[in-house]
KEPA-33241 format. One record per residue (C-alpha): x, y, z; residue in three letters. Coordinates in steps of 0.2 Angstrom, whole numbers, plus 5000, padded with zeros to 4 digits. Example, Ala and Ser with C-alpha at 12.3 -4.5 7.8 and 13.67 -1.06 7.14 Angstrom:
% KEPA-33241
506249785039ala 506849955036ser 
This chain:
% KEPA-33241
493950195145unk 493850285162unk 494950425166unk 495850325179unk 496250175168unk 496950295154unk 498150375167unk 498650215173unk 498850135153unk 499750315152unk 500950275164unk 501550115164unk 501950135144unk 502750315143unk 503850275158unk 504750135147unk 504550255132unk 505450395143unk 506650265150unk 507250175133unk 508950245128unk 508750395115unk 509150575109unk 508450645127unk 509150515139unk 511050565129unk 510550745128unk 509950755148unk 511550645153unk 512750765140unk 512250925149unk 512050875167unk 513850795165unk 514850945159unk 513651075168unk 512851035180unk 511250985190unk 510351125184unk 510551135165unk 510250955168unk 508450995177unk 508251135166unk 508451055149unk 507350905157unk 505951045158unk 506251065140unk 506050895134unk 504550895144unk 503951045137unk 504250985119unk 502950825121unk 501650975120unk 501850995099unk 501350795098unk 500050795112unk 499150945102unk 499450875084unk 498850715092unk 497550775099unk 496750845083unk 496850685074unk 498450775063unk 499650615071unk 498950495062unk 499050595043unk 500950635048unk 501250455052unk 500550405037unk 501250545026unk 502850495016unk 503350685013unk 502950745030unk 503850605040unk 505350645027unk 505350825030unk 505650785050unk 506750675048unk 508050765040unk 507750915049unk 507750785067unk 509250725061unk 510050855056unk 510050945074unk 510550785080unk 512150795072unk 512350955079unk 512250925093unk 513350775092unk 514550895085unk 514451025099unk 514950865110unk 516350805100unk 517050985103unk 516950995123unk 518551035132unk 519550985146unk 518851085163unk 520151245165unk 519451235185unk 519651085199unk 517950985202unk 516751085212unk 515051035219unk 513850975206unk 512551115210unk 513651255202unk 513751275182unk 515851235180unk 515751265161unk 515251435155unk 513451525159unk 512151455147unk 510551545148unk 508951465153unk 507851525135unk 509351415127unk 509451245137unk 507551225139unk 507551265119unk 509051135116unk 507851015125unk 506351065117unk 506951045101unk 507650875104unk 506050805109unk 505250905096unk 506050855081unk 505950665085unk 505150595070unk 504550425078unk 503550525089unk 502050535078unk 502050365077unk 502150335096unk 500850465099unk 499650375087unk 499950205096unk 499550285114unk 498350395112unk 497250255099unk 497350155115unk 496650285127unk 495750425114unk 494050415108unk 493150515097unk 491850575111unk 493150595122unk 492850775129unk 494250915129unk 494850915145unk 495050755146unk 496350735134unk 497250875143unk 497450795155unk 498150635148unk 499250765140unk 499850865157unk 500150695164unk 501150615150unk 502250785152unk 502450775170unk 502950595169unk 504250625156unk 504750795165unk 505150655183unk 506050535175unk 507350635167unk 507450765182unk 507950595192unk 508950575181unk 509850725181unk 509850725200unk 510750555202unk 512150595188unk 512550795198unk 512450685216unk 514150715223unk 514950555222unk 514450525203unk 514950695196unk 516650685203unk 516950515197unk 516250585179unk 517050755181unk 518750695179unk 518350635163unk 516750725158unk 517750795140unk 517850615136unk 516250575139unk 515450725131unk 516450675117unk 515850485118unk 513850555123unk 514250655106unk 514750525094unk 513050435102unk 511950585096unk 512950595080unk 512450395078unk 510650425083unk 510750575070unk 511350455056unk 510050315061unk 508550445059unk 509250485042unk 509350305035unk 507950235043unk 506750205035unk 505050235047unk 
């Protein structure tokens, strides 16, 4: 398959992977909500960042022995799941703002630092365990075993570029001025509500079976 082909196959199928509702899309929508545009833009970079542990495994042939592992696939689920119930637990203990509503752009809640919100997003994205499934589906359809090196970094870059602009958009229409004081008001609730999601989406990775 040419290169151009594969990007366009690439495309058109991780966009509606990116875009299906999920542990990023609540995670992304969480943070950008209670604070601000650029923990949003900044955890969106770790999402993005966390698609490189499947694109390598993928790309040495190790996604298809973890999909078709009962013990590996087991050992990421609990360990998926499990910090998707933290995480839902952090949400279910957001407060009330102290402050008024400010502008988007500034950080309300208190400082986080930049090593921890790309790592939250990492390890979100990370510790999906229907990724190597997904991973082997996509890349059977644009890998081949002659298929030279740089090749398949590119396909990779590219898959992490388009998952790094969809939540990035993402994250700059829920800190747009208008949104975030509509959600601001509210934004313990919704934290709360986003939390109880992840702590779902945490249950469902632990009693599906995959």
């Amino acid at each position: 398959m040419e290169m151009l082909h594969g990007l366009i196959v690439i495309t058109f199928v991780h966009l509606l992977a990116a875009a299906s509702p999920g542990p990023d899309f609540v995670l992304v929508t969480q943070q950008t909500l209670n604070h601000g545009k650029r923990i949003g833009l900044l955890c969106s970079l770790g999402i993005a960042l966390g698609l490189s542990i499947h694109i390598v495994y993928s790309a040495f042939g190790l996604a298809a022995v973890i999909a078709n592992s009962a013990e590996a696939l087991w050992a990421i689920k609990l360990i998926g799941g499990a910090y998707l119930l933290y995480l839902g637990v952090s949400g279910l203990r957001s407060r009330p703002s102290k402050v008024g509503v400010s502008a988007p752009s500034a950080d309300i809640a208190p400082p986080r630092s930049v090593l921890r919100t790309i790592g939250t997003g990492f390890l979100c994205n990370a510790l999906n365990p229907k990724a190597p499934i997904y991973f082997v589906s996509l890349f059977t359809i644009v890998l081949s075993p002659d298929m030279p090196l740089y090749q398949i970094a590119i396909y990779g870059v590219w898959i992490m570029l388009i998952q790094l602009g969809w939540f990035s958009a993402v994250a700059l229409l829920l800190s747009t001025p208008p949104i975030h004081r509509a959600f601001k008001r509210f934004s313990h609730w919704i934290d709360r509500v986003l939390g109880l999601a992840m702590i779902a989406l945490g249950i469902k990775v632990l009693t599906t079976r995959l």
